[in-house]
Structures are given as C-alpha cells and as structure tokens.
MARFIRO-588433 format. One record per residue (C-alpha): z, y, x; residue in three letters. Coordinates in steps of 0.001 Angstrom, whole numbers, plus 500000, padded with zeros to 6 digits. Each point is the difference from the previous one (the first is absolute). Example, Ala and Ser with C-alpha at 12.3 -4.5 7.8 and 13.67 -1.06 7.14 Angstrom:
! residues 2
507800495500512300ALA499340503440501370SER
This chain:
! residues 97
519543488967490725UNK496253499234500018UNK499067497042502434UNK498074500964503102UNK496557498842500375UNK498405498182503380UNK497735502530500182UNK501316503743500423UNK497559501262497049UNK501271501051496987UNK498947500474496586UNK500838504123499170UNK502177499373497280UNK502792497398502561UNK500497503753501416UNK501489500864496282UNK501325503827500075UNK499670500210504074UNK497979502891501190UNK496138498628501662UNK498638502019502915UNK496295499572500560UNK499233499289504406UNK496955499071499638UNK496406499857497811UNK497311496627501179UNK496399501892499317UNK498502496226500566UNK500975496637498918UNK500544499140504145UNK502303502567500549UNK502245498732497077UNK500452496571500826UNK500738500836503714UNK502834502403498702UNK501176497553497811UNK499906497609502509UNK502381502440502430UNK502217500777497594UNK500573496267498628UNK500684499167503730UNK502084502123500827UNK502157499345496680UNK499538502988498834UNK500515501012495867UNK497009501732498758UNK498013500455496872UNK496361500344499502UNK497659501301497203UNK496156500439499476UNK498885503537498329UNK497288502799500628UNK499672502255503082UNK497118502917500331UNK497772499715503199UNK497340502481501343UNK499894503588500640UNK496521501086498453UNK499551497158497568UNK503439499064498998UNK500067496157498420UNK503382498204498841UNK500650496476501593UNK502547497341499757UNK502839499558502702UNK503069498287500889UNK503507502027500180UNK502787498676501823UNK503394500795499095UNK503727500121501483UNK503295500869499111UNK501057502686501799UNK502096497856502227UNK497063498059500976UNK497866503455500769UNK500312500459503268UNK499854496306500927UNK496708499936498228UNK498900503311501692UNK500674498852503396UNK498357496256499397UNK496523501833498414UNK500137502166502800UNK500592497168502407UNK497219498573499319UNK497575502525499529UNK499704500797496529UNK500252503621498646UNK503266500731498042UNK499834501882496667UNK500984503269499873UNK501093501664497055UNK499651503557501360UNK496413499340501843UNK498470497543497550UNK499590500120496398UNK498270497087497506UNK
C-alpha cells in the first residue's frame, strides 16, 4: 500500500489501473488553484494534468488547461463541491475538448 500524502493531490500514475473521471476543466490559472485548493481541503483524492483545449466559435484557437480528475467514488463528491461553490462541472455529453 502506497503512503498517503498531506495534501489530497495525486500524481496519475498512484491511481495505477483505477478508472479517472474528468469533473472539471480550469480555462485560467485562478480557477485551478482555487479548485485545487477545495479539493485539498476537503481531503479529497484527485489528479490533475495540463493539455490542449479548442476555444472560439468563428476563429477556433487551441489553449492550455487544467483537468481535474476522480475516481469514480470520488465523482459525485467532487460534482457536488464544484457545484457548491460555483464552478461549472464537466460534462461529457454537453462538452467536448
């Protein structure tokens, strides 16, 4: 058994074989550290990554976010919290990268 860090953030690969559900993408650097900030609060195990989202309708450009993921035990925990506190969930079926 892997020992538990102080801090509720996790490298992707302590989650080994477990399944990752993404709940939520940070557009801007402010967003990310005040969900990472929630989430290490409220103890809860999460993952993050950096990679490329599109943005704009008419002139389309690729940018660099911040996707936090849960275990699927952890998923509607995280849900609720985001929601909580006003941030917008993500949503497989609405949103797309």
């Amino acid at each position: 058994m892997r020992k538990r860090d102080l801090h509720s953030h996790q490298e992707p690969d302590f989650f080994a074989e477990q399944e990752l559900v993404l709940v939520y993408m940070a557009r801007r650097l402010k967003d990310a550290l005040a969900v990472e900030k929630l989430f290490d609060e409220r103890g809860l195990e999460y993952a993050l990554e950096t990679g490329p989202y599109q943005s704009g309708l008419l002139f389309r450009s690729t940018k660099i976010g911040v996707f936090f993921y849960t275990t699927p035990r952890e998923e509607n925990r995280a849900r609720a919290l985001l929601l909580e506190h006003g941030f917008k969930v993500y949503d497989p079926g609405r949103n797309s990268l």
